[in-house]
MARVOFI-305824 format. One line per field, with one value per residue (C-alpha): residue number from 1; residue in three letters; x, y, z. Coordinates in nm, 4 decimals, padded with zeros to 6 digits, always signed. Layout:
N
num <- c(NUM, ...)
residu <- c(ALA, ...)
X <- c(X, ...)
Y <- c(Y, ...)
Z <- c(Z, ...)
***
This chain:
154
num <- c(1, 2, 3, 4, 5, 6, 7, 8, 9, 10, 11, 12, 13, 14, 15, 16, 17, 18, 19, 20, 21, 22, 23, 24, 25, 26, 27, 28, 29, 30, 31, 32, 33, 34, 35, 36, 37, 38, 39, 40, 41, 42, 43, 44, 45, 46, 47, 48, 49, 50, 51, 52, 53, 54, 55, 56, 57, 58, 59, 60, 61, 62, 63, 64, 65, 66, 67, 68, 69, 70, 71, 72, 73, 74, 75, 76, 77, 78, 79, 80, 81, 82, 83, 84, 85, 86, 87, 88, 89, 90, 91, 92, 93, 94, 95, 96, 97, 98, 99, 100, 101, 102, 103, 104, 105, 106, 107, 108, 109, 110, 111, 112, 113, 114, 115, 116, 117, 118, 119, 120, 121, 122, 123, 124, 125, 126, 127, 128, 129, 130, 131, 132, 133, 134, 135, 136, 137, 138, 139, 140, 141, 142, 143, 144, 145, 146, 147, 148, 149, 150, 151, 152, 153, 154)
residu <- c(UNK, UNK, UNK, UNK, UNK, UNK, UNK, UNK, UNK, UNK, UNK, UNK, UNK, UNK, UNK, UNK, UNK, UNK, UNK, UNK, UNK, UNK, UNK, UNK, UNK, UNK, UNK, UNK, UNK, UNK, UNK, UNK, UNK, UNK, UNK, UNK, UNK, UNK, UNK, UNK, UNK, UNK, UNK, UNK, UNK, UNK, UNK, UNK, UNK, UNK, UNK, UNK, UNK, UNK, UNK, UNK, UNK, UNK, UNK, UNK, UNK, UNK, UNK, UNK, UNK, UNK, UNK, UNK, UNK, UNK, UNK, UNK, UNK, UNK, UNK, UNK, UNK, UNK, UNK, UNK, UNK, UNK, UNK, UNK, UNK, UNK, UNK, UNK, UNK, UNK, UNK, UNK, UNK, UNK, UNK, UNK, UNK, UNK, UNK, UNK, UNK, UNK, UNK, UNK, UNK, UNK, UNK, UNK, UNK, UNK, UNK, UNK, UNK, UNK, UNK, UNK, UNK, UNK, UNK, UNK, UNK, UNK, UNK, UNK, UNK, UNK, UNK, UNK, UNK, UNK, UNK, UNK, UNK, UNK, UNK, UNK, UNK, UNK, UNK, UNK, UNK, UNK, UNK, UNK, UNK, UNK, UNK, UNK, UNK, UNK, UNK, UNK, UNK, UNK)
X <- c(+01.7651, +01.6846, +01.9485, +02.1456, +02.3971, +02.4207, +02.5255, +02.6298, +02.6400, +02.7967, +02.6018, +02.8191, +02.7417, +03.0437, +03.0319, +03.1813, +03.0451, +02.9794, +02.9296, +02.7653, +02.5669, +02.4323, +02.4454, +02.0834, +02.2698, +02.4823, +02.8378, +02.9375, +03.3393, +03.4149, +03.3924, +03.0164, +02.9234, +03.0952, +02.8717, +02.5789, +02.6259, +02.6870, +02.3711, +02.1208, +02.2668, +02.1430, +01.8300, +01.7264, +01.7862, +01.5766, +01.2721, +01.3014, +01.2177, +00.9030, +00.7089, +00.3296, +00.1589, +00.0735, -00.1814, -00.1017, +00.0231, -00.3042, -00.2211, -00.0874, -00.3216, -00.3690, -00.0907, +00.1009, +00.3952, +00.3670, +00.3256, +00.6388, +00.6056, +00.6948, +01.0671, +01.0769, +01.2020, +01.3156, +01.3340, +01.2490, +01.1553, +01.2426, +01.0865, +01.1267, +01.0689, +01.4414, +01.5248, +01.3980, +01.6007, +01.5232, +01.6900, +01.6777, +01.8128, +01.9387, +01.9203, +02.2615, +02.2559, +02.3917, +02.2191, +02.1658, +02.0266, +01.9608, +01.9090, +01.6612, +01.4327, +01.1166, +00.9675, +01.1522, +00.9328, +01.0209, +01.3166, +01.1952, +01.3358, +01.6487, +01.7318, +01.7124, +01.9438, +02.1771, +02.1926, +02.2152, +02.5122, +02.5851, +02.5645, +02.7855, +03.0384, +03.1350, +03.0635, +03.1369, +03.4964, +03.7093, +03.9375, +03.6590, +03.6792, +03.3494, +03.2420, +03.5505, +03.4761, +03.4011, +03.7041, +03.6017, +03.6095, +03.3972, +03.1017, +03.1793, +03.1765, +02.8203, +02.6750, +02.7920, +02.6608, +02.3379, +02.2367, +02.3670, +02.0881, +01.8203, +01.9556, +01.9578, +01.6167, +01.4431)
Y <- c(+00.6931, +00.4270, +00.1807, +00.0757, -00.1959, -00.5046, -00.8374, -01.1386, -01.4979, -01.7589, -02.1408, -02.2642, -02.0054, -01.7846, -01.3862, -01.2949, -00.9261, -00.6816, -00.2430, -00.0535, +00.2554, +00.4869, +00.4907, +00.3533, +00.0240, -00.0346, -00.0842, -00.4705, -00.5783, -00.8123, -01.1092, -01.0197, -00.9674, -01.3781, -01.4730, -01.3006, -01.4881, -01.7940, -01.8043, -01.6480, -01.9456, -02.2002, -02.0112, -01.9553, -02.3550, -02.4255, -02.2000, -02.3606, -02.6755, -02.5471, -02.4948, -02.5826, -02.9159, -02.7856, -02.9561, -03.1572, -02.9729, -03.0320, -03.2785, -03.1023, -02.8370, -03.0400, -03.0479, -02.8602, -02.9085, -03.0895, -02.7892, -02.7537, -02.7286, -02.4080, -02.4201, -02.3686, -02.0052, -01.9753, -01.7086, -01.3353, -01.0860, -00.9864, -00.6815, -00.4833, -00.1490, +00.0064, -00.1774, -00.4134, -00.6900, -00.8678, -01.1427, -01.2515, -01.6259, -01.7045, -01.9950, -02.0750, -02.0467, -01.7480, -01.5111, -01.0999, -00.9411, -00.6070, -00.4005, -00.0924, +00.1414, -00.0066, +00.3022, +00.2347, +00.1295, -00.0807, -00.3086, -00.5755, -00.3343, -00.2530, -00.6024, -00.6655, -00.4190, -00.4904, -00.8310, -00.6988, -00.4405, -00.7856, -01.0258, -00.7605, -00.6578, -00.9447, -01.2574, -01.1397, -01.0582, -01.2921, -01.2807, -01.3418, -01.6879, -01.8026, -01.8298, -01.5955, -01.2795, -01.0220, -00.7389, -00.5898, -00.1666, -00.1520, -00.3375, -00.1238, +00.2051, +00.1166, +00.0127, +00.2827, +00.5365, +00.3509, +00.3488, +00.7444, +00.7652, +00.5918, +00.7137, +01.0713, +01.0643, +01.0075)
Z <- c(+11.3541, +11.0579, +11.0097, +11.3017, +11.2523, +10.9700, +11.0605, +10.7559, +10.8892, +10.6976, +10.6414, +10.9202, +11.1585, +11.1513, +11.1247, +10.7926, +10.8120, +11.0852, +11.0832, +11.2879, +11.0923, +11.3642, +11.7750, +11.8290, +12.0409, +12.2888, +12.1334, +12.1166, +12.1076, +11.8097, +12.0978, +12.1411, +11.7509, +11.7626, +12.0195, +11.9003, +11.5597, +11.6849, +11.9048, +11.6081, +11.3919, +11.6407, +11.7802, +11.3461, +11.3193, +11.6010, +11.4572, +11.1419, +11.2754, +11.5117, +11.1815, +11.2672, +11.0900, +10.7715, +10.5462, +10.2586, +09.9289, +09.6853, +09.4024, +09.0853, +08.8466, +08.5058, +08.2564, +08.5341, +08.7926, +09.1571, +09.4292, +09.5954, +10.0077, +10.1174, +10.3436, +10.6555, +10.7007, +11.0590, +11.2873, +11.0562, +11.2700, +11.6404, +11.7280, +12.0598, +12.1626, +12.1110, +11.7974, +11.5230, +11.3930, +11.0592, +10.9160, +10.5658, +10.5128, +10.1476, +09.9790, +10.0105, +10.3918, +10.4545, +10.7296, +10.6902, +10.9910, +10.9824, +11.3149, +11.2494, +11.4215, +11.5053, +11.2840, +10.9705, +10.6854, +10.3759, +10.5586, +10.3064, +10.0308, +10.2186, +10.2895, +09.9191, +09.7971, +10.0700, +09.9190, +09.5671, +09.6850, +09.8790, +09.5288, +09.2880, +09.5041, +09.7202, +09.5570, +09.2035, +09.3594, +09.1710, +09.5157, +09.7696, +09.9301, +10.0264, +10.3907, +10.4892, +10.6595, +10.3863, +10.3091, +09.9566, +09.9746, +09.6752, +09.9168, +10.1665, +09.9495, +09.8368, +10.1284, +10.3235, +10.0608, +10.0584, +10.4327, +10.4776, +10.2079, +10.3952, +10.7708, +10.6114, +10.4554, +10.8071)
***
């Protein structure tokens, strides 16, 4: 199975991306891939906030920087026991959840090069408008190549 679907949220909440890899879900219509964006954007705000009380940062080492605070991260990991979704939250706001089996290893990894493939192909496109959905072939070329990899190697 490995890598079922990828989903890429704008700051605002919006689905810019959406493709489906392998038939591990159900099959969602474009109105359902909105909603389901739309609600992870709120329900990934609303985590972010529910951080526990953390204790102070300790004052600065000698000669050194302050400690920065951690951010709150938000909603990372849903796991059930048809499907694992993962999302990875960049700093600029925008949202990549990942939907994989709940056997496939190294989804830290994946995610990473995903937003590599993500970082080269899409937003080095001098004709990309950011916060629009994403429609650059050369992204979709690689990505495609690089999840038959990992969906093949299983």
């Amino acid at each position: 199975m490995g890598i079922f679907a990828l989903i890429i949220i704008n700051k605002a909440g919006g689905l810019i991306y959406n493709r489906t890899f392998s038939e591990g879900l159900n099959q969602l219509n474009t109105n359902d891939y909105l909603v389901l964006a739309g609600t992870f954007h709120g329900v990934h705000a609303i985590t972010a906030r529910l951080n526990p009380i953390k204790e102070p940062p300790s004052p600065p080492s000698s000669g050194g920087s302050p400690n920065r605070a951690e951010p709150a991260s938000g909603l990372e990991v849903m796991e059930t026991e048809n499907f694992r979704l993962q999302c990875f939250n960049t700093l600029t706001g925008t949202k990549f959840l990942l939907f994989t089996d709940t056997m496939q290893s190294n989804v830290d990894g994946t995610m990473r090069k995903i937003y590599e493939l993500y970082a080269d192909y899409v937003m080095k496109n001098p004709f990309y408008q950011l916060e629009m959905p994403v429609r650059c072939d050369m992204f979709e070329r690689k990505l495609n190549s690089y999840i038959r990899e990992i969906n093949s190697s299983r």
